[in-house]
Residue frames relative to the residue before (quaternion, step in Angstrom):
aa qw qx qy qz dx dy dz
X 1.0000 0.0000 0.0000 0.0000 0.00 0.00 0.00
X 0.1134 -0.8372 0.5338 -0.0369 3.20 -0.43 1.25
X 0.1379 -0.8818 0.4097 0.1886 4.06 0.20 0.43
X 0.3130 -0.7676 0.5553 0.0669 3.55 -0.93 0.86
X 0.2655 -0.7646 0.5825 0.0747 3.80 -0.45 1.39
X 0.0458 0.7439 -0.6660 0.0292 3.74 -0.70 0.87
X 0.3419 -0.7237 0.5991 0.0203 2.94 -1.77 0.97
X 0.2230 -0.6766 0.7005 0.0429 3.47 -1.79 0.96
X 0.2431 0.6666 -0.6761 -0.1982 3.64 -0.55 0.27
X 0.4250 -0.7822 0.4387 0.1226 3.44 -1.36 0.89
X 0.6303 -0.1156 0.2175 0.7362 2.92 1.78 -1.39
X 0.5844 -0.6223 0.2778 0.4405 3.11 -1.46 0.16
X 0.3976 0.6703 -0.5016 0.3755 3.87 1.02 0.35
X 0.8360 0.1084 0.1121 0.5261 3.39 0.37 -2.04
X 0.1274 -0.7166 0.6728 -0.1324 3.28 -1.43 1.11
X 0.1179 -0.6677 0.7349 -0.0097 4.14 0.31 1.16
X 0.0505 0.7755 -0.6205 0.1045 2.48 -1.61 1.50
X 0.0884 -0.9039 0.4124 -0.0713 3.81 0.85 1.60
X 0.4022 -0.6054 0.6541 0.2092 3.67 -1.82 0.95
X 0.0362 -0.6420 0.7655 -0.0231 2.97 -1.45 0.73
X 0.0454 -0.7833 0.5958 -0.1714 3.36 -1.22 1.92
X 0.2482 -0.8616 0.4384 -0.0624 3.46 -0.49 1.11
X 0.3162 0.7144 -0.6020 0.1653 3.75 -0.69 0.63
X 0.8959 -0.0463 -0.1223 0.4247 3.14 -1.53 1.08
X 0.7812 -0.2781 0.2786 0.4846 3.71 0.86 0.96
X 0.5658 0.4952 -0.3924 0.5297 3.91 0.75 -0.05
X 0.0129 0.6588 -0.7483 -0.0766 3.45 -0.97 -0.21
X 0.1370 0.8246 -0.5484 -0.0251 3.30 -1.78 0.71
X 0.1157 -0.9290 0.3412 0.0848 3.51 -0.65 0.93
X 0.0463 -0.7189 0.6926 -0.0372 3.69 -1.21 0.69
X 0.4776 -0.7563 0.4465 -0.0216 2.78 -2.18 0.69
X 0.0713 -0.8590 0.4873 0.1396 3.44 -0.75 0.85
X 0.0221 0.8474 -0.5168 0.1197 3.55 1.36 0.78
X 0.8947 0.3525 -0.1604 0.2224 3.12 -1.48 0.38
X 0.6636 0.6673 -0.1638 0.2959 3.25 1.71 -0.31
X 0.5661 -0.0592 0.1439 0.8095 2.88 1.94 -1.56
X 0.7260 -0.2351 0.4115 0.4983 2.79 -2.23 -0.13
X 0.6212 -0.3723 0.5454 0.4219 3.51 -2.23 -0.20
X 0.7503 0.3988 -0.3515 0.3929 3.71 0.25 -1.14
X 0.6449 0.2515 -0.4779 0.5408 4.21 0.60 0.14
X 0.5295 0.5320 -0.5902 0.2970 4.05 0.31 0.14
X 0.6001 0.5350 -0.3773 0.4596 3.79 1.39 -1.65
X 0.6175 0.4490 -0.4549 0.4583 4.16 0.84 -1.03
X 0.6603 0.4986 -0.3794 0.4141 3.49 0.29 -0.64
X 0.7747 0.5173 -0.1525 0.3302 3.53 0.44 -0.86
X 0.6758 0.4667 -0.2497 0.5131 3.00 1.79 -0.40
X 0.6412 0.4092 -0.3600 0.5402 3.39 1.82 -0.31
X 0.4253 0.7257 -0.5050 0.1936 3.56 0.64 -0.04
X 0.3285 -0.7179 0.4792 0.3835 4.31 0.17 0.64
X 0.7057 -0.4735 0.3680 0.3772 4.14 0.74 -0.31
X 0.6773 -0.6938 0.0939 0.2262 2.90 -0.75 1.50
X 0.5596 0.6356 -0.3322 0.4153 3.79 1.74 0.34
X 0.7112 0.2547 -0.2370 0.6109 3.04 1.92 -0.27
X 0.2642 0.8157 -0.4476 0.2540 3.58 1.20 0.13
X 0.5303 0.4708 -0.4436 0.5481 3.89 1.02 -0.50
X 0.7215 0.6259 -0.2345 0.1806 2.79 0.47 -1.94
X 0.5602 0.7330 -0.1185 0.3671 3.09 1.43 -1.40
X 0.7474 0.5450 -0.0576 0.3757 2.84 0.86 -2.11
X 0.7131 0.3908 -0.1988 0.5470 3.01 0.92 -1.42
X 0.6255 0.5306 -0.4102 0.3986 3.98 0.42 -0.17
X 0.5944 0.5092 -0.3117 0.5388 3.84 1.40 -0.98
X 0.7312 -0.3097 0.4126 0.4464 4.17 1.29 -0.33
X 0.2356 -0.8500 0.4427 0.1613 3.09 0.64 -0.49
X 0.1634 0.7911 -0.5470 0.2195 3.01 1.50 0.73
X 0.5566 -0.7620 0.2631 0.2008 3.11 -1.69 0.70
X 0.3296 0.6377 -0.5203 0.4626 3.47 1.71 0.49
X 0.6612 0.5108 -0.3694 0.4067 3.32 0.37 -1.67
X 0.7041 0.5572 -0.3144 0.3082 3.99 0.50 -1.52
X 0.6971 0.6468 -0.1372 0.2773 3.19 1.63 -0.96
X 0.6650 0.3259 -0.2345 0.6298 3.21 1.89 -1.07
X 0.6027 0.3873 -0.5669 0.4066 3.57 0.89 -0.10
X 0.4918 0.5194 -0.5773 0.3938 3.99 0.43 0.18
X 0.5379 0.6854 -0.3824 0.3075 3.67 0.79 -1.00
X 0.7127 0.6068 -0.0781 0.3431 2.90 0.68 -1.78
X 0.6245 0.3474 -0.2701 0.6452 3.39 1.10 -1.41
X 0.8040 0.3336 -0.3591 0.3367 3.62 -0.27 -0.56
X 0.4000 0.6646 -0.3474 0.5269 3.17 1.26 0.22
X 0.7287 0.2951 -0.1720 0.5936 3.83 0.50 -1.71
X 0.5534 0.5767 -0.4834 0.3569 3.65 0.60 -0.35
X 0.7737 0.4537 -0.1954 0.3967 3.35 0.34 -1.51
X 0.4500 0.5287 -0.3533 0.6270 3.54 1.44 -0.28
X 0.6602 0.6014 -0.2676 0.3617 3.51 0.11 -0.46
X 0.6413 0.5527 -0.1778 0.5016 2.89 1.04 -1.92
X 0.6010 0.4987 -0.3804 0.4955 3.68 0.84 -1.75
X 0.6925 0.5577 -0.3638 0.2775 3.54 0.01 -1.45
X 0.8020 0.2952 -0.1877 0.4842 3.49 1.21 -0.79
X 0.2892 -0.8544 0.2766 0.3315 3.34 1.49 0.48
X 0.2342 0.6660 -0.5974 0.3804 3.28 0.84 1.65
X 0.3863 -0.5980 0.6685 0.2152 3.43 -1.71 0.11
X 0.7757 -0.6013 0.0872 0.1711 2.81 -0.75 1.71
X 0.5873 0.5268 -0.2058 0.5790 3.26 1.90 -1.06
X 0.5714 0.3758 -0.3820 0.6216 3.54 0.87 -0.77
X 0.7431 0.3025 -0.4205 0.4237 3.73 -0.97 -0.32
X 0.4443 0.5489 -0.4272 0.5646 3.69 0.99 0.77
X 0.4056 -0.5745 0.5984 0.3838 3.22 0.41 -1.22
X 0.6935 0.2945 -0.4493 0.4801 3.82 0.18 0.00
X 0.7168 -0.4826 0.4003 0.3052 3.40 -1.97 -0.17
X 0.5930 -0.5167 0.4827 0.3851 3.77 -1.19 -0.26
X 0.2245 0.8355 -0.4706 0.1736 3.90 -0.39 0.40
X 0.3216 -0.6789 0.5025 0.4279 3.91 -0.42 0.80
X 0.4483 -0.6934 0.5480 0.1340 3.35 -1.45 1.09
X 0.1119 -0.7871 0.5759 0.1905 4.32 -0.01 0.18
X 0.2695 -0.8028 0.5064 -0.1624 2.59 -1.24 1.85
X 0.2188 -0.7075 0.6283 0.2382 4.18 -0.99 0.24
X 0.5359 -0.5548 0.6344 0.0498 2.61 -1.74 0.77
X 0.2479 -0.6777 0.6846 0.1031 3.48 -0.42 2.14
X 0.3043 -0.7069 0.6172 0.1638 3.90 -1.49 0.22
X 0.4776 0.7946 -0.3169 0.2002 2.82 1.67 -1.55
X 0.7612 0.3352 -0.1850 0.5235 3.76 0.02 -1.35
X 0.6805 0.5482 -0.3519 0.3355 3.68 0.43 -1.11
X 0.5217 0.7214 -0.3610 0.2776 3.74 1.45 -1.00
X 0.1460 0.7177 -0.6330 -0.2511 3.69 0.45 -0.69
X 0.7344 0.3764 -0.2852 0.4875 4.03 0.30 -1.11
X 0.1526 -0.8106 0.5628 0.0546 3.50 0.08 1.69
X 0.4125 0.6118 -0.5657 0.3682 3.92 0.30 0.64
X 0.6620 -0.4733 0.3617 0.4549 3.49 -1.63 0.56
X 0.6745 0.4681 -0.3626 0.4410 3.58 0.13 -0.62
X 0.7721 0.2430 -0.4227 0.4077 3.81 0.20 -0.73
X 0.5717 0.6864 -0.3802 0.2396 3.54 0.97 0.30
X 0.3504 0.6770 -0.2470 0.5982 2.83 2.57 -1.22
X 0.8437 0.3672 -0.2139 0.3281 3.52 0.11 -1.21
X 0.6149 0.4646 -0.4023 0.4942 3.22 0.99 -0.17
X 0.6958 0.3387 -0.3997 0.4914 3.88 1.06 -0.37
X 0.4625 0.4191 -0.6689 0.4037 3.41 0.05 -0.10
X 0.7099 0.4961 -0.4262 0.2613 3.87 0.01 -1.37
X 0.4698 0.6189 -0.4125 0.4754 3.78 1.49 -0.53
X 0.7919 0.3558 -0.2626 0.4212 3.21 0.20 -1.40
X 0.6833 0.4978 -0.4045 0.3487 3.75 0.57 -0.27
X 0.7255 0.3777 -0.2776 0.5039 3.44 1.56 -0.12
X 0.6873 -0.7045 0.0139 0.1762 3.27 1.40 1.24
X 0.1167 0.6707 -0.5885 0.4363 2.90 2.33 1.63
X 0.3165 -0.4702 0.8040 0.1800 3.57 -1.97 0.63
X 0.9179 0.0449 -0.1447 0.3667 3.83 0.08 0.00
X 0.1991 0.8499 -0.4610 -0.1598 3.46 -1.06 0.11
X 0.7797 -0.5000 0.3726 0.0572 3.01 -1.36 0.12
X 0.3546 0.7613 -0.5089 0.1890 4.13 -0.10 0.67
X 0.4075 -0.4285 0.7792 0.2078 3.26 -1.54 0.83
X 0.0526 -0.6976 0.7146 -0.0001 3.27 -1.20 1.03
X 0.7209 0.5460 -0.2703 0.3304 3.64 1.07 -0.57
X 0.3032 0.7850 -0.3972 0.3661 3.50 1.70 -0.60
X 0.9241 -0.0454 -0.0010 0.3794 3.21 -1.10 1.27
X 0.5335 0.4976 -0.5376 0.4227 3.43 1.07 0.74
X 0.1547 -0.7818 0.6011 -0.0596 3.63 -1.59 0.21
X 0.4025 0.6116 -0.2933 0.6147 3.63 -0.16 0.79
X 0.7729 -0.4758 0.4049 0.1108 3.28 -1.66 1.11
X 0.7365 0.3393 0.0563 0.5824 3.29 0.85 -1.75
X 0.2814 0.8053 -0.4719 0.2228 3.95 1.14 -0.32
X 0.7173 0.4812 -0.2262 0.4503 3.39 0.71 -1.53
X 0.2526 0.8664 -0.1734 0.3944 3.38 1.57 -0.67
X 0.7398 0.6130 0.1013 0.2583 2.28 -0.40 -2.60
X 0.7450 0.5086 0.0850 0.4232 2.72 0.22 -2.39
X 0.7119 0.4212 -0.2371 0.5094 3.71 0.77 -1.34
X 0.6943 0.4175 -0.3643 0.4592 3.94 1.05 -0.10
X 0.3584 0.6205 -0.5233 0.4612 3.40 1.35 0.47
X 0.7896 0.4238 -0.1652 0.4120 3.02 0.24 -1.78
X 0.2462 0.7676 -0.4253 0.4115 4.00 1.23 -0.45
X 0.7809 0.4930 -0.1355 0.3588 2.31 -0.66 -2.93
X 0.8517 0.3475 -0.2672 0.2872 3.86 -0.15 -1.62
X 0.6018 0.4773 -0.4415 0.4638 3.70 1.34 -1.13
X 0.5340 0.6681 -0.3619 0.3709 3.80 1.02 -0.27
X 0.7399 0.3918 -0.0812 0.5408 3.13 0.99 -1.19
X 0.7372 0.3785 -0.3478 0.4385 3.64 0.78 -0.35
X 0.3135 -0.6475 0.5400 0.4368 3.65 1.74 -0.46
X 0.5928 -0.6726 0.3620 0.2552 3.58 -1.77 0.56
X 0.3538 0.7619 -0.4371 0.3213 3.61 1.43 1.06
X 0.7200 0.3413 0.0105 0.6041 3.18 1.62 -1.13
X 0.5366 -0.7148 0.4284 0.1325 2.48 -1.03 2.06
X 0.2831 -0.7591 0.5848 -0.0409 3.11 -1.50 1.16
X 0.0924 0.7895 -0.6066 -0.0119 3.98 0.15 1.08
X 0.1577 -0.6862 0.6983 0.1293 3.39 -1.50 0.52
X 0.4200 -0.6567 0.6238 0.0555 3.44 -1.76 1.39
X 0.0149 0.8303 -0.5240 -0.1893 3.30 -0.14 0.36
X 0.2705 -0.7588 0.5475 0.2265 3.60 1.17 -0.55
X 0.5259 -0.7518 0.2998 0.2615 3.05 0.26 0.53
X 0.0592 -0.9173 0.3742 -0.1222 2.91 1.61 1.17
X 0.7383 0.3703 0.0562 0.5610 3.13 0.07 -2.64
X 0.5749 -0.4354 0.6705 0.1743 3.58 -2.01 1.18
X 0.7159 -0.2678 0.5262 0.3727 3.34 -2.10 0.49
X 0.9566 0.1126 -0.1356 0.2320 2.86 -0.53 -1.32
X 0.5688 0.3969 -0.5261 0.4921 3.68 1.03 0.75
X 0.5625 0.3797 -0.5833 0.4462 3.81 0.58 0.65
X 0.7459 0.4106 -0.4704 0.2320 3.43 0.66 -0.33
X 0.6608 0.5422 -0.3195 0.4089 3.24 1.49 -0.14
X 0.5133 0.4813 -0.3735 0.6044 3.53 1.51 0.70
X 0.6745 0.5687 -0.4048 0.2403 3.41 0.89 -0.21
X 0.6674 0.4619 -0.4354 0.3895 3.51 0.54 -0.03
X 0.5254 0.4431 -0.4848 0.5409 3.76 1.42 0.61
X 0.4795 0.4989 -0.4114 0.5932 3.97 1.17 -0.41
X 0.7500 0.2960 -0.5116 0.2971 3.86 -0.07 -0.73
X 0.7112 0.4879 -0.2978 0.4092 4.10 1.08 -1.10
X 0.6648 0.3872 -0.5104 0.3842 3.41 1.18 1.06
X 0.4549 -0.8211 0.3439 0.0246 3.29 1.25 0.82
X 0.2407 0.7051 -0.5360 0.3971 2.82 0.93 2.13
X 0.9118 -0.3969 0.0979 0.0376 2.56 -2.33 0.94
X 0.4610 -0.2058 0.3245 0.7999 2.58 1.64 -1.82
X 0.4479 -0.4381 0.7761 0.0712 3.11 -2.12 0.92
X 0.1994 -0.7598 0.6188 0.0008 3.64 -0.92 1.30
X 0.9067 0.0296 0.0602 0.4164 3.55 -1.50 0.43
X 0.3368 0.7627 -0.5472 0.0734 3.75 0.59 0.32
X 0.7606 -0.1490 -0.0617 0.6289 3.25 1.14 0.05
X 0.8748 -0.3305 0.1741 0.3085 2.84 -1.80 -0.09
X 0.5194 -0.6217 0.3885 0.4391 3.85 -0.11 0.16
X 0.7841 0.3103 -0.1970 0.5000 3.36 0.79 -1.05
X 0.5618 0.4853 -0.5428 0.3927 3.87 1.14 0.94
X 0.1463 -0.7903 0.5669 0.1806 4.05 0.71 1.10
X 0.7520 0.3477 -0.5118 0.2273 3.49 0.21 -0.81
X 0.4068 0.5978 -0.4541 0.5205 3.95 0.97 -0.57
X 0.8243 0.2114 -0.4305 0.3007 3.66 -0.43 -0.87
X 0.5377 0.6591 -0.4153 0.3223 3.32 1.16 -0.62
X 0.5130 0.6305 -0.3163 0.4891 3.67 1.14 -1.52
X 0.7312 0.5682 -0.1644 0.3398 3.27 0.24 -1.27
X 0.6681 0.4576 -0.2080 0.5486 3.32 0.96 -1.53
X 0.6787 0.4395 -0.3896 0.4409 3.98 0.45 -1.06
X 0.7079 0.4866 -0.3075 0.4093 3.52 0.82 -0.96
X 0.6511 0.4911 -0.2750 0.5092 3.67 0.69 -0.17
X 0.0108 0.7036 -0.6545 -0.2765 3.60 0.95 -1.55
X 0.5946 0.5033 -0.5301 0.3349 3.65 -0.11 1.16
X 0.6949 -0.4411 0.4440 0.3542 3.04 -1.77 0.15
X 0.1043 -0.8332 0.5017 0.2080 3.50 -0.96 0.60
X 0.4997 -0.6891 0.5054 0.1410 4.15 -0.98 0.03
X 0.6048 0.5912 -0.5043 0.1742 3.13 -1.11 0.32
X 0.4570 0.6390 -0.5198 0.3356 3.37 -1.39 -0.30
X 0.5147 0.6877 -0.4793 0.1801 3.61 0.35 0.64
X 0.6778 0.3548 -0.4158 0.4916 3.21 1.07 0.46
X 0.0569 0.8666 -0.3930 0.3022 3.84 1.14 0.69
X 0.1357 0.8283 -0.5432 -0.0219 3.23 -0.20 0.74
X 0.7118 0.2324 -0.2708 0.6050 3.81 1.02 0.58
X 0.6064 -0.4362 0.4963 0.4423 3.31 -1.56 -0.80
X 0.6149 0.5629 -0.4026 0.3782 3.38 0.79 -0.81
X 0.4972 0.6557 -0.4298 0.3717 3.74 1.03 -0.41
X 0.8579 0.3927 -0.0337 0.3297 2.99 0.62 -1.72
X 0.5347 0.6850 -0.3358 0.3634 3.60 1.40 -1.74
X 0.5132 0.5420 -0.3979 0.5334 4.04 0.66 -0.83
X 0.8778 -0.0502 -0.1685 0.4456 3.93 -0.53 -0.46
X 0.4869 0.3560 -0.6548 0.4555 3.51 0.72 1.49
X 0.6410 0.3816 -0.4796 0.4620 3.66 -0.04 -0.42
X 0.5523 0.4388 -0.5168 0.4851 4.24 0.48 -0.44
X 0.6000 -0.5125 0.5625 0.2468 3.94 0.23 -1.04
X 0.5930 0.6400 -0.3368 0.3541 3.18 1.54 -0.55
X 0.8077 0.0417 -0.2862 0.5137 3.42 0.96 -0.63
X 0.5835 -0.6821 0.3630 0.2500 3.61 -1.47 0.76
X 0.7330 0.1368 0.0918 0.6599 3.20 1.31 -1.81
X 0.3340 -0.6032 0.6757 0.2608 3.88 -0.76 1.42
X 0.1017 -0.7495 0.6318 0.1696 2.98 -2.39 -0.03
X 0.0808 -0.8557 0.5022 0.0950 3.02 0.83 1.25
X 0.3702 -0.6662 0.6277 0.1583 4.31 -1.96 0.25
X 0.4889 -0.6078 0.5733 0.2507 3.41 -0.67 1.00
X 0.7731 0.4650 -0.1479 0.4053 3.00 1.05 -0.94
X 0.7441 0.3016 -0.2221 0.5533 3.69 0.62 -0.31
X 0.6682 0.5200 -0.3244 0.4218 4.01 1.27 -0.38
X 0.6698 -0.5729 0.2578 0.3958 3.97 1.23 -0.06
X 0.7226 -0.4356 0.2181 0.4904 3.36 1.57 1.05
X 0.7212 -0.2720 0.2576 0.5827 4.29 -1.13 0.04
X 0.8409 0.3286 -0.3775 0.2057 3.24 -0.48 -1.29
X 0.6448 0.5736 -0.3665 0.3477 3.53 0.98 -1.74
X 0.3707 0.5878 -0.5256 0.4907 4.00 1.67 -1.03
X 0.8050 0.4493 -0.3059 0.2379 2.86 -0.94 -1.63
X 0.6364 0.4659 -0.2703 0.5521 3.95 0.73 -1.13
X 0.6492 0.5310 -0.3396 0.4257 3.74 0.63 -0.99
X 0.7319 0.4443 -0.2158 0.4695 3.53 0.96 -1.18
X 0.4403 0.6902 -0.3604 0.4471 3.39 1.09 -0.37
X 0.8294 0.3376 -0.0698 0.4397 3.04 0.10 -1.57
X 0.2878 0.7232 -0.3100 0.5459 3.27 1.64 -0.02
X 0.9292 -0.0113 -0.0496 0.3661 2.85 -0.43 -1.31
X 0.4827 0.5718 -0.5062 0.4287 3.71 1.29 0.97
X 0.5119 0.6465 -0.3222 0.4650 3.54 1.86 0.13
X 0.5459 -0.6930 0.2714 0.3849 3.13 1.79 -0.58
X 0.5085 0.5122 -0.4184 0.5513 3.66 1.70 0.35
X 0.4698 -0.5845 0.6455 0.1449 2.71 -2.26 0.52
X 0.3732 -0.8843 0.2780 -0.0382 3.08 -1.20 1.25
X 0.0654 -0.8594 0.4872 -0.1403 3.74 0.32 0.33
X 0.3021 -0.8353 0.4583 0.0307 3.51 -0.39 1.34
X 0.0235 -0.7646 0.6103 0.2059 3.99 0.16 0.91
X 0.1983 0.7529 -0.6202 0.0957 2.14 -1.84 1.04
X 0.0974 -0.8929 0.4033 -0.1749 3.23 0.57 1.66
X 0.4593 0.6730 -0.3579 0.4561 3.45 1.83 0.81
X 0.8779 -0.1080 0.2743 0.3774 3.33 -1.58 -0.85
X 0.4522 -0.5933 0.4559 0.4855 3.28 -1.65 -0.11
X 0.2179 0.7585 -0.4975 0.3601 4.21 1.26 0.62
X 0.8704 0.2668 -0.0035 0.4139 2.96 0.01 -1.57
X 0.5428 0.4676 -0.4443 0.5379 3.67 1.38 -0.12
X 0.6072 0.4747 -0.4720 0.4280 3.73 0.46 -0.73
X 0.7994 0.2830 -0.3523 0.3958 3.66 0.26 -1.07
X 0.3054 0.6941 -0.4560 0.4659 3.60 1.10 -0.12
X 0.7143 0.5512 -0.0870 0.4224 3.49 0.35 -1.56
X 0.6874 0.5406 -0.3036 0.3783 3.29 1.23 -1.16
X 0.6911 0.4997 -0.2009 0.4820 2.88 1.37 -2.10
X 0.6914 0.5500 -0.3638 0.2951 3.90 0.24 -0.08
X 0.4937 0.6302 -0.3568 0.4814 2.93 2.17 -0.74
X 0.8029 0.4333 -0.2327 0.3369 2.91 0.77 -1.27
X 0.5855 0.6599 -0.3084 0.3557 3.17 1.08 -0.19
X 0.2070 -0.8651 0.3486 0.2953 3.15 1.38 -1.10
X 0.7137 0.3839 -0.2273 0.5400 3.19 1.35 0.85
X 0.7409 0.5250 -0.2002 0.3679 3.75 -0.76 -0.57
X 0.4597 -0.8008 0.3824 0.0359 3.30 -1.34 0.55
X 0.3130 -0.8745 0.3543 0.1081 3.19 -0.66 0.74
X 0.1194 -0.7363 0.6143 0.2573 3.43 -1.35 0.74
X 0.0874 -0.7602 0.6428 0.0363 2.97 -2.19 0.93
X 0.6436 -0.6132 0.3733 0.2652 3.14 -0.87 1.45
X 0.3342 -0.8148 0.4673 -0.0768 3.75 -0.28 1.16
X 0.9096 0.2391 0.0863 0.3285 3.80 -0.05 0.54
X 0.6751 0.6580 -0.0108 0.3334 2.89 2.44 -1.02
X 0.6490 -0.2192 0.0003 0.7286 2.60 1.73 -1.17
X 0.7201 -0.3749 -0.0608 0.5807 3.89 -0.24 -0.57
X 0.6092 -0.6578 0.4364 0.0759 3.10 -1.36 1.17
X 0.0866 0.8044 -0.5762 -0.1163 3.82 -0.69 0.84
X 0.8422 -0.3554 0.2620 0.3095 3.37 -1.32 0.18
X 0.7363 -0.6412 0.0998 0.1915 2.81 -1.18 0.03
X 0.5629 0.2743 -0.2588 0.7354 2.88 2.32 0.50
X 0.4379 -0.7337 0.5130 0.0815 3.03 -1.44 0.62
X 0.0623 -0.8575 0.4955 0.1237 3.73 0.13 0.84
X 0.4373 -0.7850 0.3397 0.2777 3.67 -0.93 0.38
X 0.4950 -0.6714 0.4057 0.3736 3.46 -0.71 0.76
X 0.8528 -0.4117 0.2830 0.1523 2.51 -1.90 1.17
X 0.8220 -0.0642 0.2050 0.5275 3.45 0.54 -1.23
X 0.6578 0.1216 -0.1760 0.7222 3.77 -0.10 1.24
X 0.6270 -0.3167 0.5165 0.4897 2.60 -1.72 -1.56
X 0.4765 -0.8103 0.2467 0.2358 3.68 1.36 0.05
X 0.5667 0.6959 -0.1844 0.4006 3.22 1.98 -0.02
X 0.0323 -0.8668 0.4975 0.0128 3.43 -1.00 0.39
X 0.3239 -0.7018 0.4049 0.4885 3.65 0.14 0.63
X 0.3638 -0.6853 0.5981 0.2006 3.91 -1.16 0.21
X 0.7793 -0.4765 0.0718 0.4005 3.41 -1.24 0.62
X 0.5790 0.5287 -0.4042 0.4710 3.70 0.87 -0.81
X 0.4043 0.5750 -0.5922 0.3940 4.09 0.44 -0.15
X 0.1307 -0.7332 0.6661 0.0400 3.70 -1.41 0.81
X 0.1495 -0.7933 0.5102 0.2967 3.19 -0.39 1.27
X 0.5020 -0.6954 0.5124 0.0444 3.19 -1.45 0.77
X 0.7256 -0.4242 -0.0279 0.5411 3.76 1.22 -0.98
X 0.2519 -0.7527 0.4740 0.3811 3.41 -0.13 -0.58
């Protein structure tokens, strides 16, 4: 089994960048989007030893998060091959059941006219194709005194525009300082959102806490997590509400699926980032079926757009790159 790294660039933001692995007539595919460039995934991919020790691997080189990323590829890659091989759908060859999985609508990447209005306009267009919630980095690329400011008339503009039925999450990326979220937060609490995203680090509890009391909301993070032990510290404190574990950066479907488990016997709510391809949404999709629970994110705006749930495919993950894919290495 030799693997083969193809490329999508879409724009200049996002570029999906998926393994394809083959044996005895099966073929199977997974993603390592978002981490690096294509030319250090193909280096990475060629030193990886194969997809039973690929964690192993990863996590011994540091566990840095390029490396974490193509050895996820790989497994979710040999998995879904697998699945075909046993002519299960991916969620079954988990162990759980098929089921449509409900999903939000990211805006973030899809915005190009980053001003309150083209943000309004890009959610309403969510909500008219039949997300109940979405989803914006309002702070991205601002700078300046007043940024946070700035930022809070993004988010305005959309809870405006979506009315107060539809859920409204904000990313902060760890953009904004303590103390300009806390001094925006009591306009962040009277719009009466979902969840507050990434305001800091997971492992800084007192910040998220500060944060959380000042807002009264739910907070996020944890998407680049590659265990519980990352995360279990600011859920057992309260600090964070809803984990966000990555097909991609946790070790492919299954380790997700175990990761979220254990998740949510710790007592958080879950939500799968996933601000990539259609690769990683399908297996994304899988592990939630199987899970029977949790939410999804879907890229919004980027390329073609689907509704507001996501149903799983039939058989595998059901995907295949198509002719514009460039193959990159093997």
């Amino acid at each position: 089994m030799t693997p083969v790294l193809h490329r999508l660039r879409l724009n200049q933001r996002s570029e999906w960048l998926i393994i394809e692995v083959a044996e005895d007539g099966f073929t199977g595919y997974g993603e390592c989007s978002d981490a690096c460039d294509a030319g250090t995934a193909a280096a990475l991919l060629r030193r990886v030893p194969g997809p039973d020790e690929a964690w192993q691997w990863a996590m011994a080189a540091g566990g840095d998060l390029a490396s974490r990323t193509v050895a996820s590829g790989l497994i979710a890659a040999w998995e879904d091959l697998t699945a075909r091989r046993a002519g299960l759908p991916l969620a079954r060859w988990l162990g759980g059941t098929e089921a449509d999985v409900p999903a939000y609508a990211n805006i973030n990447r899809g915005t190009t006219e980053r001003t309150p209005d083209g943000f309004a306009v890009k959610a309403k267009a969510a909500v008219a194709a039949g997300y109940t919630a979405v989803k914006l980095a309002p702070f991205d690329g601002l700078d300046g005194r007043h940024r946070a400011e700035e930022g809070l008339a993004r988010v305005e503009a959309v809870r405006t525009a979506v009315g107060p039925d539809t859920g409204v999450m904000v990313d902060v990326h760890q953009v904004l300082r303590r103390d300009e979220l806390l001094r925006i937060a009591p306009k962040l609490r009277a719009l009466e959102l979902a969840w507050l995203e990434d305001v800091a680090p997971i492992d800084a509890i007192d910040d998220l806490l500060a944060i959380k009391r000042a807002a009264e909301c739910s907070l996020a993070g944890g998407e680049l997590i590659a265990d519980l032990a990352e995360a279990r510290p600011a859920v057992v404190a309260g600090a964070l509400d809803v984990v966000l574990p990555d097909v991609k950066h946790a070790g492919g479907a299954r380790r997700t699926l175990e990761l979220t488990r254990r998740l949510y016997d710790l007592g958080a709510a879950v939500s799968l980032h996933n601000p990539t391809g259609p690769v990683a949404t399908a297996t994304s999709t899988h592990v939630l079926s199987a899970l029977g629970a949790g939410t999804l994110e879907v890229m919004f705006g980027e390329s073609g757009d689907r509704r507001g749930s996501v149903v799983s495919e039939p058989c595998g993950i059901g995907l295949a790159p198509s002719a514009v894919w460039e193959r990159v290495g093997s």
